[in-house]
N, C-alpha and C positions, 0 to 999 in steps of 0.2 A: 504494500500500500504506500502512495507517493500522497504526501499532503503538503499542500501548495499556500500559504498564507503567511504574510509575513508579520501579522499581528502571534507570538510566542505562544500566548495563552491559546486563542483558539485552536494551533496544531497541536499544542499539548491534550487538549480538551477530546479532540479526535482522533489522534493517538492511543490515550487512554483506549477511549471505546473500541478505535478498531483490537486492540490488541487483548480486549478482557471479550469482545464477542467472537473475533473470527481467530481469535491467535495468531493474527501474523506479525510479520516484518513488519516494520514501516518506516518509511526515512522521509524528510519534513525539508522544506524550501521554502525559503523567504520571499521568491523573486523568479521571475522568467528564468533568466538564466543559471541560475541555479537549479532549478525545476528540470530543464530540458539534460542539463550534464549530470545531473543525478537517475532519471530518466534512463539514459545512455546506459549509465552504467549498474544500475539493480534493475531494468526492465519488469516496472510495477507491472500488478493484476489490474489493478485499479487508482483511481486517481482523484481526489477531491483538490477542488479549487477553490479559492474565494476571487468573489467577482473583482473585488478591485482593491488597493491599497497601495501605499506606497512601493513604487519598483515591480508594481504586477497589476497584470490587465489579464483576467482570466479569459475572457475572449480571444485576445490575442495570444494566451498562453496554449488556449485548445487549438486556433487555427496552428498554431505551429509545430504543436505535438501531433496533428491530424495529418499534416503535409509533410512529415520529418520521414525521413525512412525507417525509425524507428521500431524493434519489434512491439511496443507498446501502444504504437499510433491506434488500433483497435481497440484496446481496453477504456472499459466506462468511464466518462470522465463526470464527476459529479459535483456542480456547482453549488457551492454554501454562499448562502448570500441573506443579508439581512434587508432585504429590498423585496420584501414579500406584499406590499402592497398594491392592491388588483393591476392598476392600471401599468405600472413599476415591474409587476411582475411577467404582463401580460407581453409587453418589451421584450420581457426579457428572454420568453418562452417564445418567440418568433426568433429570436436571434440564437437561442439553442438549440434549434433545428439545422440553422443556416453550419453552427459551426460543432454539430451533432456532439453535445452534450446526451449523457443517460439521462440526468435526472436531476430536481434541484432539491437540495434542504434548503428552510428559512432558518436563519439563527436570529437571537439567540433559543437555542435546545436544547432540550435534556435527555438523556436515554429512559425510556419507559420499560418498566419489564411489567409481565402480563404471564 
């Protein structure tokens, strides 16, 4: 699992969870480029992003990892985004088709168990 945010807490946040539900690996990037060389080199399953912050454009982070030759460029990329308001969201879900995101979370979130 690659997680992509350069806000520390949030990757910790999602770290945690991936690694107390699915038990995997995961290694965490602040930034594009960091993201795509890290990428290269552990070829994640899977990929969460956050939509925007300093030094990262999740958009621009997926068209790159979408176009990369990357063994990874297939795996889900899933956008965290605290921009879940209808119209914001609605944006946002035309333009996750264009640059084929899986799926999106709103943060902020908590893990529910059931």
């Amino acid at each position: 699992v690659l997680i992509v945010d350069p806000q520390s807490a949030n990757a910790r946040l999602i770290s945690e969870l991936m690694r107390n539900i699915a038990r995997s690996q995961v290694w965490t990037a602040p930034n594009t480029a960091k993201a795509l060389q890290v990428a290269r080199a552990v070829d994640p399953h899977v990929v969460f992003v956050e939509m925007a912050g300093p030094g990262l454009d999740g958009g621009d982070f997926s068209r790159q990892l979408r176009r990369s030759d990357l063994a990874c460029r297939q795996a889900p990329v899933i956008m965290v985004t605290s921009r879940t308001c209808s119209s914001a969201f609605s944006r946002c879900s035309a333009r996750a088709r264009m640059v084929l995101w899986s799926r999106f979370i709103g943060s902020p979130f908590v893990r529910e168990f059931r």
